[in-house]
Structure formats: structure tokens, C-alpha cells
N, C-alpha and C positions, 0 to 999 in steps of 0.2 A: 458471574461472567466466566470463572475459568471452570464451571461444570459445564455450561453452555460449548466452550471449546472443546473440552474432552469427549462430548458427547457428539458434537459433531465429527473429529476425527473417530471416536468409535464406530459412528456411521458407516464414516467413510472406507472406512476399513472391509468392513462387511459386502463393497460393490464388488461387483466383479473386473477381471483387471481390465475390461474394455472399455470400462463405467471412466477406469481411472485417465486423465491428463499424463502426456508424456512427459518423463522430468526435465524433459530437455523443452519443453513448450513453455517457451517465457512471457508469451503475446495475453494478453490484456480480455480472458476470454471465461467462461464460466465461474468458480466459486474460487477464491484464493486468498492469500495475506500481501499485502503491502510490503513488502522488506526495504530499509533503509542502505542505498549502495552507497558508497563511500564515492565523492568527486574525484578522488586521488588514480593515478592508474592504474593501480591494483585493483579497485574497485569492491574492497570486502564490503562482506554483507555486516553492518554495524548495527542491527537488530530489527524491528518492525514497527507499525503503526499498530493501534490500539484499536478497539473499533470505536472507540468517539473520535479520533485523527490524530491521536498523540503519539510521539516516538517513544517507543521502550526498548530496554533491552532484554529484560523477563519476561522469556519466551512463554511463558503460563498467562500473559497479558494480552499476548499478540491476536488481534482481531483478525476477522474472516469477513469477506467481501465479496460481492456478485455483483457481473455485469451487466450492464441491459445494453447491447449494441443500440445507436442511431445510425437511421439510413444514410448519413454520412460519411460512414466510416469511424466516428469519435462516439463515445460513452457514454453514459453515468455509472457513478459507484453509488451501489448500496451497502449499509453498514448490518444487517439483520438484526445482530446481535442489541443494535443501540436502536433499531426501530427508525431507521431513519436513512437519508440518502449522503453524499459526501459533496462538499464544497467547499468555498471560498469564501471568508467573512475579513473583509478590512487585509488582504493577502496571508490570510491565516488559515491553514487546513484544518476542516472541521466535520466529523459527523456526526449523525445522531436526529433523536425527534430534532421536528422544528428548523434544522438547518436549511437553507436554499438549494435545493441539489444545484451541480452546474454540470454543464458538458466539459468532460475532457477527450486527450487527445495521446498518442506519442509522437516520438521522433522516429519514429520505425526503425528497422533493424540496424539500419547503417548510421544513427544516431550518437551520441554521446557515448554509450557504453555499444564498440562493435557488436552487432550480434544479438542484442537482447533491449528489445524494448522498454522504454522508464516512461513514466508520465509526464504531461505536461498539460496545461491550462493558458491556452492562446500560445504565446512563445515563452514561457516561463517556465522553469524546472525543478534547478534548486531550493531546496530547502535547507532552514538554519533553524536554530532556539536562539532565545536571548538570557539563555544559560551560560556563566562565564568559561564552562567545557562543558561539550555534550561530545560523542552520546553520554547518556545518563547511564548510570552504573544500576545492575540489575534490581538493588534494591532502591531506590531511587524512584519518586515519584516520575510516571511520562511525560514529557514534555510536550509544550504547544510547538507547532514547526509553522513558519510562516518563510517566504521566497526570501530568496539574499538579498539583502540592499549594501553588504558592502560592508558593515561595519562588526557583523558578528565572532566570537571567540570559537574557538572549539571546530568539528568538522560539519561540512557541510554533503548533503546527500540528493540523489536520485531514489525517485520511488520506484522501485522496480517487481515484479506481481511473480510471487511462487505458486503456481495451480495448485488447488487440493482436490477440483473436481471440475471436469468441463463437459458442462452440459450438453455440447453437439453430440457427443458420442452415446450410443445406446447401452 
């Protein structure tokens, strides 16, 4: 997995800068990672999603994701890396073969975090572990992230999308 990532960022590197996404483009659009934003209102970036849908904090972990617009305005995420699409099992973020892709959506800019769009799944957002603290510490296995219910330890986050490469552009 983490030559898989290297070798895509190698790629990536290699486009020209027209090829590349603005870093300032946070919108939910061509090839990027997951990153986990903190509920708090500072909003740090407390690490990333995997690409089977798990939160880590070893950046050597962090999967890479593409989106397929629907004509509605709302998504799907594909995971490439796991072969497979991203969804929802039992309120638990998951990708990989075999998973149920689902449609998502955001809150648009003027959302949760001013300014930068995060995910969401009908009206849902947050994500938790049922880890007595997360985030997980970089050496630390990924955690499963499933929606708040209220009861969980540790912080809870916003999925928020780093571009690595956006396809509209030539």
C-alpha cells in the first residue's frame, strides 16, 4: 500500500502545474485524501482516512480517493487503492472490494467548518472510534470511524478532501 502511494504521488509530481488542483480548492472533486478535521474551532487536521475507511495518523497510511460526480450534485468515493468504492455499513465508514458504494454529499462552504467543505451522508457528519482516545498515535493500528452517537471518548472529526489532482483541468 504505501508503494502504491509513493508511486502515485511520484506521478503526480511529474504533471504539469495545470494538471495540478489549487491548494486552496477544498471542494470534493478529482483524485485526493480524506483528512480528519478536528470538531473543535480550530479545526486541525488530526490525520487521514486509509483507503479501506480507517483514521490514521501515519501519513505513509493515508489513502487516495476519486470522485465520480452524480447529476445531482452529490458523489461517490472510490478507494482505487482497495479496489473498491466507499460507504456505509451499520453507520461505519468503509471502503474497499465488496463494500455498498453510497452517495454522498456536503454542507457547502458555508457549512460546519467556514469556507471548506467536509462530507456528509444524508444529514450526518461526524465521525468518532470507539477507541478510549483517538486520534490514534502514528504507530497505532487505524481505526474504524463510525457517526457520533454521543457516547464516544477521545475527539471527534469532519472529513474534509486535500486535492492531489483534479481531473477538469488539462
Amino acid at each position: 500500500m504505501r508503494t502504491a502511494t509513493a508511486l502515485l504521488l511520484a506521478l503526480t509530481s511529474l504533471l504539469p502545474p495545470t494538471a495540478l488542483a489549487s491548494s486552496s480548492s477544498k471542494d470534493f472533486t478529482g483524485l485526493g485524501q480524506l483528512r480528519t478535521l478536528y470538531i473543535g474551532a480550530d479545526h486541525d487536521d488530526l490525520g487521514c482516512v486509509t483507503s479501506s475507511g480507517q483514521w490514521t495518523t501515519d501519513e505513509a497510511q493515508c489513502g487516495f480517493f476519486s470522485v465520480e460526480p452524480l447529476p445531482n450534485g452529490q458523489f461517490q468515493l472510490f478507494a482505487p487503492q482497495a479496489s473498491g468504492g466507499c460507504g456505509i455499513d451499520v453507520a461505519t465508514f468503509r471502503c474497499g472490494r465488496g463494500v455498498k458504494g453510497a452517495t454522498f454529499g456536503t454542507f457547502g462552504n458555508s457549512g460546519p467548518i467556514p469556507g471548506r467543505q467536509v462530507l456528509r451522508y444524508a444529514q450526518y457528519g461526524v465521525l468518532a472510534t470507539n477507541a478510549p482516545d483517538s486520534p490514534p498515535s502514528p504507530e497505532d493500528a487505524p481505526l474504524d470511524m463510525h457517526f457520533y452517537s454521543g457516547s464516544e471518548k477521545g475527539k471527534w472529526v469532519w472529513l474534509g478532501w486535500k486535492p492531489l489532482y483534479n481531473g477538469d483541468e488539462a
